[in-house]
N, C-alpha and C positions, 0 to 999 in steps of 0.2 A: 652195553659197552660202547657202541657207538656214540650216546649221550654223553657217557661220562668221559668220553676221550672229547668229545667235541670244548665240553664244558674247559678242560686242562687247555685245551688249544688257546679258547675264548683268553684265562688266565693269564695264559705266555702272551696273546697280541698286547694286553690290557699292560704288560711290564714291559716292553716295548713301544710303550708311547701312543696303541691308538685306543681313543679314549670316547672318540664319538657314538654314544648309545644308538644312533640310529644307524652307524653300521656295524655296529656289534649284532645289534640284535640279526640285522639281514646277514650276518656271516654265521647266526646261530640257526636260523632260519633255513638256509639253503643247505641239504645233505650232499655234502663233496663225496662222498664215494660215490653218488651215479652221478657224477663228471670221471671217472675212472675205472680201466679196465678190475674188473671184479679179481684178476687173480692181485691187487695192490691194494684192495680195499681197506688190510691191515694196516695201510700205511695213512689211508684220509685225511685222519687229523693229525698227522705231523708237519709239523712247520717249514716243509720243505717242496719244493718242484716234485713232478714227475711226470714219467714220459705219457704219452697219449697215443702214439705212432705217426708214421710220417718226418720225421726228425723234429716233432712240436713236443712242446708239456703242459700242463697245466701249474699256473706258477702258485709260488709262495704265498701260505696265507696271509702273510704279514704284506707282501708286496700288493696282495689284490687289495687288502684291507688300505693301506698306504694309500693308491693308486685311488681308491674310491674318497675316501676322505680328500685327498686333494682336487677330488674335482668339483666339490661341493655341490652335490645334486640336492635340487628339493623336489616336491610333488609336483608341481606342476612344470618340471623340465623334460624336455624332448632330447632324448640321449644319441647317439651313432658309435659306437664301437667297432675298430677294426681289429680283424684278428680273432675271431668267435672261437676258435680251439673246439673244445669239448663243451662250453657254457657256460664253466662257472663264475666268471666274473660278471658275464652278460646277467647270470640267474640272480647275482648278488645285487647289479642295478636295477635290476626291473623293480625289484624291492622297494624302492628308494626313489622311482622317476616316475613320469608317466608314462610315454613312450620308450622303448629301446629298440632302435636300428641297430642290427647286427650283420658284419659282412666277414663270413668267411675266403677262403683264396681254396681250400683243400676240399672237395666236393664232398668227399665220405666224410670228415670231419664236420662238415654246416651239418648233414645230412641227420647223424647220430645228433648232434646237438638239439636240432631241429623235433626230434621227437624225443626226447629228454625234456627239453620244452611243454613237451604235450602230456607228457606222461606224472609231470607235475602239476599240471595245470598253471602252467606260466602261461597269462594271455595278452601281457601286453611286450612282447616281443617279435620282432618281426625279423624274419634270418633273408640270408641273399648271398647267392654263390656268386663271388666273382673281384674282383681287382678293387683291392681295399683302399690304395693309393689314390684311387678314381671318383673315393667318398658315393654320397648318394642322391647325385642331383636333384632326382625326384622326390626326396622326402626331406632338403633341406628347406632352409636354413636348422641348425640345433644348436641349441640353449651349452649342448657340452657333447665334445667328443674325446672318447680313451683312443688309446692308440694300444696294441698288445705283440709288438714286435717294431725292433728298434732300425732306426735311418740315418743316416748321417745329418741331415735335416727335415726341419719339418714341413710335408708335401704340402707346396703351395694350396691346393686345389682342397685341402683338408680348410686350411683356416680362411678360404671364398664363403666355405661352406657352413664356417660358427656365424651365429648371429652377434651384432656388436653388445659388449659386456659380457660373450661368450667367453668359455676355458677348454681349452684342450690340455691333455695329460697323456706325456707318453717318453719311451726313450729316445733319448738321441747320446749320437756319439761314431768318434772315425774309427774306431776299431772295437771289437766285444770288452775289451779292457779298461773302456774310457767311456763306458756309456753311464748315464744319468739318466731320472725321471727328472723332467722337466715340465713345468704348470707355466701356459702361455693364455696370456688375460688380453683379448681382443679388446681395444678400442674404437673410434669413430676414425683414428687417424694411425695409428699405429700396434705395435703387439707387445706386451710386456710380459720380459721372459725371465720364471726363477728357476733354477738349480736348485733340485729336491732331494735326491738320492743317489747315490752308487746300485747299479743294478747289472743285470745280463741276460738279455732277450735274445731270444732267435731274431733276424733280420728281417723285415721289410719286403717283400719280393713284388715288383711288378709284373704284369704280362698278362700271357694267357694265362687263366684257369687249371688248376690240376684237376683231371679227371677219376683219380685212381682212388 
């Protein structure tokens, strides 16, 4: 059943416009119900958010699928994701990259991902509890960074951290009602920014660390 709900899913993204075989297949590939609490597993392949705990979700097939086609990864890119949730966007790049730096901000959240991770035998991802805004000095520069919760702007210290010719993807916007995905193409001298979608992320949060 899982299969054949997964297959329906694949169907709906395919008549929604995303059309790229190589992440179709990595969205066929990765099982979204363990990104998801077991009593919602009913729900995995429907085309909607849901919750994860913590006040996060895990989003929209359509939107991670979006989200990954517009940052155009190939094999031999070095990825940084902020925002790790429960995994499954992370699982769906690994797919598709060589490296994936993942930083979580919610300790129990990296931590379950983290061995989700292991338990699928994902081995080229690397997780990190700690302030997503802060990117990951030690493992920059990358080829492409997601962003997976929205800011009014894009954190300076993220696009230090793309290599030139790099692409970050992520939301922005001044209020939940006005945010967009937006695809920003580093240059040698400047950033060039498009207006991708209408969306609605959980915010952004700097600071300490949640423990809980």
């Amino acid at each position: 059943m899982a299969s054949f709900r997964q297959r329906l899913l694949l169907s709906e993204l395919r008549q929604q416009g995303i059309r790229d075989p190589a992440v179709l297949d990595a969205m066929n590939a990765v099982p979204r119900e363990r990104f998801i609490d077991p009593s919602l597993s009913g729900q995995a392949y429907s085309n909607t958010a849901l919750p994860i705990g913590h006040g996060q979700s895990i989003s929209q097939p359509f939107v991670v699928a979006f989200m990954t086609v517009a940052l155009q990864v190939t094999k031999d890119h070095k990825v940084l994701e902020i925002g790790t949730g429960s995994g499954y966007q992370a699982a769906v790049l690994a797919r598709l990259c060589k490296m994936l730096c993942t930083i979580e901000r919610i300790a129990e959240l990296g931590r379950l991902a983290e061995q989700t991770f292991k338990d699928l035998k994902i081995s080229n991802i690397k997780t990190r509890i700690g302030d997503g805004a802060e990117g990951w000095p030690e493992e920059a520069p990358f080829d492409r960074i997601i962003v997976t919760a929205a800011s009014k702007l894009a954190p300076p210290v993220l696009a230090e951290q793309l290599k030139p010719d790099g692409v970050m993807v992520l939301p922005l916007g001044k209020s939940p009602d006005q945010q967009h995905i937006y695809r920003l193409t580093k240059t040698d001298d400047t950033i060039f920014t498009e207006k991708l979608l209408a969306v609605r992320f959980v915010p952004l949060i700097s600071g300490n660390n949640h423990t809980n």
